[in-house]
N, C-alpha and C positions, 0 to 999 in steps of 0.2 A: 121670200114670200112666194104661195104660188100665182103663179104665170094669169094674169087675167081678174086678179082678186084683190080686193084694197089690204092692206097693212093691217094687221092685228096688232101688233106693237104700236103702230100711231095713234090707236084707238086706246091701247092700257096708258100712253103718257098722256094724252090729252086729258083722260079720265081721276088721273092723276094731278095735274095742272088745273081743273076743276075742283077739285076735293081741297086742292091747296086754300081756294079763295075764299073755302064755305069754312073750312077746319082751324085756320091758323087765323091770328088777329095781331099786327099787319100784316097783309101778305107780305114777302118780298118779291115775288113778280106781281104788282095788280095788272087784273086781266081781267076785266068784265063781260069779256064775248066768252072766257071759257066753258063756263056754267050753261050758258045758253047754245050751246053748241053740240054741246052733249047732250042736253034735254033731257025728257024723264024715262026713256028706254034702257038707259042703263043706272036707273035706282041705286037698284041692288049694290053696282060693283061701285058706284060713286061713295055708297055707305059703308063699304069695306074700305076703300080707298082713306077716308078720313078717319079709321080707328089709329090709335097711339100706335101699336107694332108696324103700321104702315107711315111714320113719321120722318123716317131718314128721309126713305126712296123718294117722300112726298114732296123732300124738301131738298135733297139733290137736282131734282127736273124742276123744277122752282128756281132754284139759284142756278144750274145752269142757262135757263134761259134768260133770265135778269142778266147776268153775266154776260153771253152772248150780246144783249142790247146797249148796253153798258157801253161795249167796245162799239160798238154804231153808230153809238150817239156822238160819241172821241171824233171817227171819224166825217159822219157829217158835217160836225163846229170845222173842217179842215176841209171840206169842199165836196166831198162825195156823196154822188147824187143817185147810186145804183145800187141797190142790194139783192142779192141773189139767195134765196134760203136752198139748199139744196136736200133733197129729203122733206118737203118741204110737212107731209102729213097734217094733222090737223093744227099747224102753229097759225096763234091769231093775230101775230104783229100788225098785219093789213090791213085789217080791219081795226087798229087801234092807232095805227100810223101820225105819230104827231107832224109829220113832215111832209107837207102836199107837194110840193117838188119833188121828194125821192120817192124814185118807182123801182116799185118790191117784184121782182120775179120769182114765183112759189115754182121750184123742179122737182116734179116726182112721176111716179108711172101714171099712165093714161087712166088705170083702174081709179089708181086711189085719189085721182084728182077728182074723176066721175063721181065718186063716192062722197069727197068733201064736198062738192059743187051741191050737190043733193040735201047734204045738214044745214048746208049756207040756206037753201031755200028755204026748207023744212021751216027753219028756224029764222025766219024774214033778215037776216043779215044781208045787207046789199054786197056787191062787190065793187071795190070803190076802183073809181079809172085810174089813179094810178099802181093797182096791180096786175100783173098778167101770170097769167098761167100756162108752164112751159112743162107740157107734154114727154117725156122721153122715157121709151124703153131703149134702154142702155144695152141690149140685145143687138140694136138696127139701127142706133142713133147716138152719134156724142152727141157732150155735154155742149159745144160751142155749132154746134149745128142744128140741135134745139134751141139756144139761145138765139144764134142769127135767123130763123122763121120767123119770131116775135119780137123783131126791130130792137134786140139791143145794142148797144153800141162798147163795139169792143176795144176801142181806142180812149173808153174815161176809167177812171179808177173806181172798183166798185169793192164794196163788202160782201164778205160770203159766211153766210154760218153754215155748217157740217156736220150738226147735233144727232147722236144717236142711229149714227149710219156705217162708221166703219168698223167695229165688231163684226160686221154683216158682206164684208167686200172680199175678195181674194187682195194678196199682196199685189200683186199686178197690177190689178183695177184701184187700188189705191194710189199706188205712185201714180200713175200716168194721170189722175185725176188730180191730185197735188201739182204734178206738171205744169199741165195747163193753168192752175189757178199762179203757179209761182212766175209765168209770161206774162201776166195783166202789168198794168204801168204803174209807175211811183205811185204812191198813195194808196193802195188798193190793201186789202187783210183777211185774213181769214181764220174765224173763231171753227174749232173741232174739237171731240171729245176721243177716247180712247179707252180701254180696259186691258188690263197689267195680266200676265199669263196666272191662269186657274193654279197651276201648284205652285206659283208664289204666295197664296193663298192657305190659312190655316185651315186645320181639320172638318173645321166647322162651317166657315163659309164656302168649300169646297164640297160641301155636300148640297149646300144651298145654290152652290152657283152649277152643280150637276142637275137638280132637279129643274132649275131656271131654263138652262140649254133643252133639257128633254123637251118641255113645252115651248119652247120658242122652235125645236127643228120640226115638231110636230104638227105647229102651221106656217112649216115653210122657210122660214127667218132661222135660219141657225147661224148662230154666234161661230166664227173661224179665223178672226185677224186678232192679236194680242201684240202689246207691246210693252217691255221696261221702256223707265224712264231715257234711261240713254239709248235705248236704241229709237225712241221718237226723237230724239236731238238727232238723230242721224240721218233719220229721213228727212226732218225737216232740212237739213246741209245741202242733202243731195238732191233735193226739188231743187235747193238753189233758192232758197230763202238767206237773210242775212242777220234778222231781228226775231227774236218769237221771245216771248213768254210762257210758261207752263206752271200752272194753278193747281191746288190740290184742294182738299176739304179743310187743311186748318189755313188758306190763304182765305177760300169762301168762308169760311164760319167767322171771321176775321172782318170780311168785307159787309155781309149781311144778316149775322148770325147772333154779332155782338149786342149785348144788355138786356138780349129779349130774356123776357120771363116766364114764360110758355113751355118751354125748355125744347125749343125746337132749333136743332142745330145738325149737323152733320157729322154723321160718326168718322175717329179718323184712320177707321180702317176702309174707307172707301177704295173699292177696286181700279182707279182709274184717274183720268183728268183730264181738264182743260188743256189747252194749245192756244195762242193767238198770233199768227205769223205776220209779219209787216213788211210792205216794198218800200 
């Protein structure tokens, strides 16, 4: 992204996540703050967002985030009381939070929090006391040094989800960020997603996922970390994890996809997938 400016990609999946709750009937993520968050500035691309040829994409960031919760919810029934969204962009778990004990830490650059903070108003959404909002350009600041400013406590087991952020990192700055989350204590997990190298990919979606890269380096966000399935098994070893799961489109179409008649499912040429690592 550049330097100083909110996310344009937070803004196409939230917009998307929106389109989800008006276009499909049941959702499978419901989210009633999405729609309102977005509000009526972005019309136009909300009514593109809910046409049919926009149906997969709509319903990948759908079920990835129901999925992410999913595994949240596992782990508070088991005593955890801390969630971390990292990348945190317009997600509205926080504001939909069935659990007033657990407190949601949203991490993202200082722009795009300015930026959410602002739709929050806009759009009379309170911000509820058990969220905070954790600051970090990752330029000048770790992830556990913006965390400790805002009194978390780094000695309980916490959740982390990592949704639509590491296509976007150098190799580098993704291990050392696995790193540290794979030090947290027993019980602690972390939901992330990933994208499968461009020429593993057919003709066809190789031209789709060239034109996709153009406009995402164009504001900023270019796509550069790819990974095969084994070779995320590896990173996941080498952080020093000991449990993980990894999810595809016919495990999601399987889990949330099943009997509907809408015919909204997930293609299972999807480029990527889920993670879910456990201590």
């Amino acid at each position: 992204m550049h330097q100083g400016k909110p996310s344009k990609t937070a803004l196409k999946v939230a917009i998307r996540r929106a389109a989800h709750q008006l276009a499909d009937e049941p959702p499978v993520l419901v989210d009633p703050i999405a729609v309102r968050l977005i509000g009526d500035e972005h019309k136009r691309d909300m009514e593109r967002a809910q046409h049919r040829v926009a149906r997969d994409f709509r319903a990948y960031l759908a079920s990835r985030s129901r999925y992410a919760e999913d595994r949240l919810a596992e782990v508070v029934a088991k005593g955890v009381r801390q969630y971390v969204v990292l990348g945190a962009g317009l997600d509205t778990f926080a504001y939909r939070n069935p659990w007033p004990d657990l407190r949601v830490f949203e991490v993202d650059y200082p722009a795009t929090q300015e930026w959410k903070r602002g739709l929050l108003a806009e759009a009379a959404i309170g911000e509820p006391e058990n969220l905070t909002f954790v600051p970090v350009d990752f330029e000048t600041k770790t992830l556990l040094e913006g965390l400790a400013e805002v009194g978390f406590d780094r000695t309980q087991p916490t959740y982390f989800s990592w949704l639509g952020v590491t296509p976007y990192l150098t190799l580098g700055a993704f291990r050392a960020t696995l790193e540290v989350l794979a030090a947290f204590p027993r019980g602690s997990a972390v939901t992330l997603d990933y994208s499968f190298p461009p020429t593993t990919l057919s003709p066809a979606r190789q031209e789709i996922y060239t034109r996709l890269a153009r406009k995402l380096a164009e504001s900023g966000e270019s796509m550069r970390l790819f990974f095969a399935q084994a070779e995320m098994d590896a990173e996941m070893g080498r952080a020093g994890f000991k449990i993980w799961e990894q999810v595809g489109a016919t495990q999601l179409n399987e889990m949330y996809f099943r009997g509907r008649t809408d015919g909204l499912w997930l293609s299972p040429v999807r480029i990527g997938r889920l993670v879910t690592a456990y201590l």
